[in-house]
N, C-alpha and C positions, 0 to 999 in steps of 0.2 A: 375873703371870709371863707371859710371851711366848716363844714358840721361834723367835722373830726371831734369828737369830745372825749379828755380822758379824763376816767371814772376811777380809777384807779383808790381815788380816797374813801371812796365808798365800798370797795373790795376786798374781803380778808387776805387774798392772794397777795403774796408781798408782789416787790419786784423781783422779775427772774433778774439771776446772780450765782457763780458757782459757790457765795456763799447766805443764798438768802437763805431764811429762818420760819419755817415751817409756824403758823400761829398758833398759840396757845386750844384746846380745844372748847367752845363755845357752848356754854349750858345756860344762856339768858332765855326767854321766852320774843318772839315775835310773830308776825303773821309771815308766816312761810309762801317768798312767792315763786316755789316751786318744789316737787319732790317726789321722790319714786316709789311707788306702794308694790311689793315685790312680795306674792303668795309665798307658803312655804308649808310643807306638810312637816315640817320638824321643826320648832320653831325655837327650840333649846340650841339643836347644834346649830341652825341659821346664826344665830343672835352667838354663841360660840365662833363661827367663823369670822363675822363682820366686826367681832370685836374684838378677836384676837389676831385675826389675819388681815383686816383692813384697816385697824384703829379706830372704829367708830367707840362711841360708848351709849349706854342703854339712859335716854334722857327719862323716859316716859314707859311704863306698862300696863298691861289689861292682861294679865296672869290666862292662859293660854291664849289669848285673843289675838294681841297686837305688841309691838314694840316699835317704839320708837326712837330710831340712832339717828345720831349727831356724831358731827366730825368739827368740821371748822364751820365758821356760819354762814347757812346759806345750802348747807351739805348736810340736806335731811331724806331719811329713809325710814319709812313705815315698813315692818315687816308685817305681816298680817296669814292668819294661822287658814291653811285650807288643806282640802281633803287629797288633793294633787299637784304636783306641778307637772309643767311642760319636759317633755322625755328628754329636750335638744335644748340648747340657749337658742332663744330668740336671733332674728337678723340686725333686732334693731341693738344698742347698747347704750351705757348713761355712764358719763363722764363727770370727774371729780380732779378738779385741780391738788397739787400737789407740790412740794419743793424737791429738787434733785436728789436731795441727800437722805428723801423720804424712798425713792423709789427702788433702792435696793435690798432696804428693810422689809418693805412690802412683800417684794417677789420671796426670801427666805422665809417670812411667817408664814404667806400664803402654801409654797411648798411644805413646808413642814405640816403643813395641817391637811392636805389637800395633792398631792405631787404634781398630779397631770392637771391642776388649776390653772394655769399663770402660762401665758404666750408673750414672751418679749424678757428684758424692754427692748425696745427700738425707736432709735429718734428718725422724724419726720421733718419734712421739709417747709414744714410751717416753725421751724425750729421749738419741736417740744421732744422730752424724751415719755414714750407712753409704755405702758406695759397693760396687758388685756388680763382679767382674772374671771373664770367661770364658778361664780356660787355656789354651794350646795341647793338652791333652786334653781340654777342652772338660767343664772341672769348675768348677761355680760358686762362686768362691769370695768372703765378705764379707766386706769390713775392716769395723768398726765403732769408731766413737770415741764415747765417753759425753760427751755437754754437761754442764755444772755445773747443778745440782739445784737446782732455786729452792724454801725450803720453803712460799714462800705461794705458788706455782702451782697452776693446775686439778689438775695431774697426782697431785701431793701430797696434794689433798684428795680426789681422788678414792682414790689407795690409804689414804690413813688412813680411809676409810669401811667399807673392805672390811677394816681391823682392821693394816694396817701402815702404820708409822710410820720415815718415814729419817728419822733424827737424823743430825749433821754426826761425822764420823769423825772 
């Protein structure tokens, strides 16, 4: 018996694939169980960048107050209006799944609105390709896209060592 469980049906994130399909963008209502409240003293071009440069779209507003973006579900972001932000991005960052074919679009919006935004992409040895974008609040944020899972790679036999095993979904 294994407490391996895949979740996968519950997740808007397709399966990685060089041709999976990015999901539809999600404007239902539910109880959010998780999301990032990111200050902004500009809260016009915030809401301008994340929607032009990230894909989000503005679900929810409180006219200079707050905004509320959505992407796919599950992938919410309160923008919320304050008198300053921080001079640096933070150490820490927040990460947002993504499809392959998402993340080269990403990095030219973002440049185009922003130049010295967007650090990467670069894939990783947990086979994803990420690319890093710095805010106009100067919040780090990751797109990440999953590469297709090769079962007879290093990476494979190294977690089936350590007792997990990804079978094909």
């Amino acid at each position: 018996m294994s407490d391996y469980y895949n979740a996968f049906e519950m997740s808007p994130v397709p399966v990685p694939g060089p041709d999976a399909v990015a999901p539809e963008l999600f404007r239902g209502i539910y109880g959010m169980p998780a999301f990032v409240t990111i200050p902004t003293s500009d809260l016009a071009a915030s809401v301008d960048f994340w929607t032009r440069g990230l894909g989000f779209f503005d679900l929810f507003s409180i006219p200079g107050t707050l905004v509320h973006l959505r992407r796919w579900a599950f992938q919410d972001v309160l923008l919320v209006s304050a008198e300053s932000v921080p001079e640096q991005a933070p150490a820490i960052s927040f990460s947002f799944a993504c499809v392959l074919s998402q993340v080269d679009s990403i990095v030219e919006a973002c440049r185009a609105l922003r130049p010295d935004s967007v650090d990467g992409p670069r894939d990783t040895p947990w086979t994803t390709r990420d690319v890093t974008v710095i805010t106009p609040e100067n919040a780090r944020i990751v797109f990440t896209a999953a590469k297709p899972f090769d079962p007879a790679s290093q990476e494979a036999r190294d977690l089936e060592a350590i007792g997990i095993r990804l079978d094909s979904r």
